[in-house]
C-alpha positions in Angstrom: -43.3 -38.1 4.1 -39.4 -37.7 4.1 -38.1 -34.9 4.5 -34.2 -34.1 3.0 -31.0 -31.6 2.7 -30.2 -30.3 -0.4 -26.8 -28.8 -0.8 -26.0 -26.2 -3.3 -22.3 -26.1 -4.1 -21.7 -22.9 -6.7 -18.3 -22.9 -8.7 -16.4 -20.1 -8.7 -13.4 -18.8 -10.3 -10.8 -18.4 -7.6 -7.4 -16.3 -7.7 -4.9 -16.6 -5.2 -2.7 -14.0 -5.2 -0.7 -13.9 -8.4 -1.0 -17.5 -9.3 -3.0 -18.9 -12.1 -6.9 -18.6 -12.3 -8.4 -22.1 -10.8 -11.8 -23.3 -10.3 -12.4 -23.8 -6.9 -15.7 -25.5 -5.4 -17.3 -23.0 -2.6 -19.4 -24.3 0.5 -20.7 -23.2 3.7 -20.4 -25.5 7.1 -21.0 -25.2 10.5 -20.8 -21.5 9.9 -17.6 -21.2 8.5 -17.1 -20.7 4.4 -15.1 -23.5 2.5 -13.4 -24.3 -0.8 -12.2 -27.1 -2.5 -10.9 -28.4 -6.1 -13.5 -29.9 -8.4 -11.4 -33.0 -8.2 -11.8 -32.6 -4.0 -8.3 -32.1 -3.4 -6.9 -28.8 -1.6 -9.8 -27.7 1.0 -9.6 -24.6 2.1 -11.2 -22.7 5.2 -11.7 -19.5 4.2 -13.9 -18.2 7.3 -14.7 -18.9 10.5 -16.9 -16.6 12.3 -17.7 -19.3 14.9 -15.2 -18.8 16.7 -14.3 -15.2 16.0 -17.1 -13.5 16.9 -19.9 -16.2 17.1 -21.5 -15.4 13.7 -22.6 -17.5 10.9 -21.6 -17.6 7.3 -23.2 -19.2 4.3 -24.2 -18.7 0.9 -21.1 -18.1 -0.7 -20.7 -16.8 -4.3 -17.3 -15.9 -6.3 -17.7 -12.9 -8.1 -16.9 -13.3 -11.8 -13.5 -12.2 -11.9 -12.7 -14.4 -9.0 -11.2 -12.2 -6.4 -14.1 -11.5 -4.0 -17.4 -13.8 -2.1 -20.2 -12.3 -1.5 -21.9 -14.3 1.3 -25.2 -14.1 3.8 -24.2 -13.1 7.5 -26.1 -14.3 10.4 -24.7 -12.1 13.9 -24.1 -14.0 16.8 -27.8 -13.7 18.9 -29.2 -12.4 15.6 -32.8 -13.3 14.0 -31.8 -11.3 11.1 -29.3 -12.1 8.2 -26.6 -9.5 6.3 -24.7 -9.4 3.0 -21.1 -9.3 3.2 -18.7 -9.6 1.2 -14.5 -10.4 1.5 -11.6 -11.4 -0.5 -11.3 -14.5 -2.2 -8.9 -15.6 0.7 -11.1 -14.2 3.5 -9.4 -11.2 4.3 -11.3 -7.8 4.0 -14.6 -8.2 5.2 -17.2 -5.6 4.6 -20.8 -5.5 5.5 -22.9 -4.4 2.7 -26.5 -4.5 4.0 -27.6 -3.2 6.9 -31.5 -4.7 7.5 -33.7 -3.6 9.8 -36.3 -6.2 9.6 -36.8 -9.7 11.2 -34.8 -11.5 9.1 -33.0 -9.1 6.5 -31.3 -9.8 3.5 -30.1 -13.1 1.8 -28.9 -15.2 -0.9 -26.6 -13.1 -2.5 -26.0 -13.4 -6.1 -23.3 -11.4 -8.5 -24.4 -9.7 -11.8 -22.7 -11.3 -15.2 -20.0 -8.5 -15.0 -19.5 -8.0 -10.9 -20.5 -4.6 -10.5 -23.6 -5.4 -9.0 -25.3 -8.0 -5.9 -28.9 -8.7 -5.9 -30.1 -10.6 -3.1 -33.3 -11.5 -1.3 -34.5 -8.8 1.2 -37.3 -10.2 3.7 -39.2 -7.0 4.7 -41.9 -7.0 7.9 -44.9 -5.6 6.1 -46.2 -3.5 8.9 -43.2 -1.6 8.8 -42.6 -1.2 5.0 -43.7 2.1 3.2 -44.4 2.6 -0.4 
């Protein structure tokens, strides 16, 4: 049996201040969220929680319009996982979930228009109610 890595690299429509629109290539590594030209010129660290606060960042999505990532949160220590989201150029960071089960909420995903994030929430079945 062999057992592989499969990484998911989403495109994302990326703004930089008030430059053009560009399409920009985002990736998590080592904790820290990443992007890059189609063409792999220009990467770009756009967190890195490692050494800020210990944390762990991955699953980054642009948001349609291009100015914000939504991303999954692990806290340094933590068994569980968060959704965040910040600026396109990592400033702003906001915690949007706050889970209170094993290993929260993850894979973030925007809706066609950006008003909206659904995302996976792990819930410990003992302690959900109906």
């Amino acid at each position: 049996m062999s057992v592989g890595i499969l990484i998911i690299l989403l495109l994302a429509t990326v703004r930089s201040g008030y430059s053009e629109t560009e399409v920009r290539v985002l990736f998590d590594l080592d904790g820290g969220i990443y992007s890059i030209r189609p063409d792999g010129s220009d990467l770009t660290q756009i967190s890195d929680p490692v050494s800020a606060n210990g944390g762990w960042d991955s699953a980054p999505t642009g948001s349609p319009d291009g100015l914000k990532i939504a991303f999954t949160y692990q806290p340094n220590g933590g068994d569980y996982h968060e959704i965040w989201t910040m600026a396109a150029d990592g400033s702003g960071r906001a915690q949007l979930t706050f889970p209170d089960s094993f290993l929260g909420d993850a894979a973030p995903v925007w809706s066609p228009v950006g008003g909206s994030i659904a995302f996976a929430s792990y819930v410990d079945p003992d302690r959900a109610s109906v």
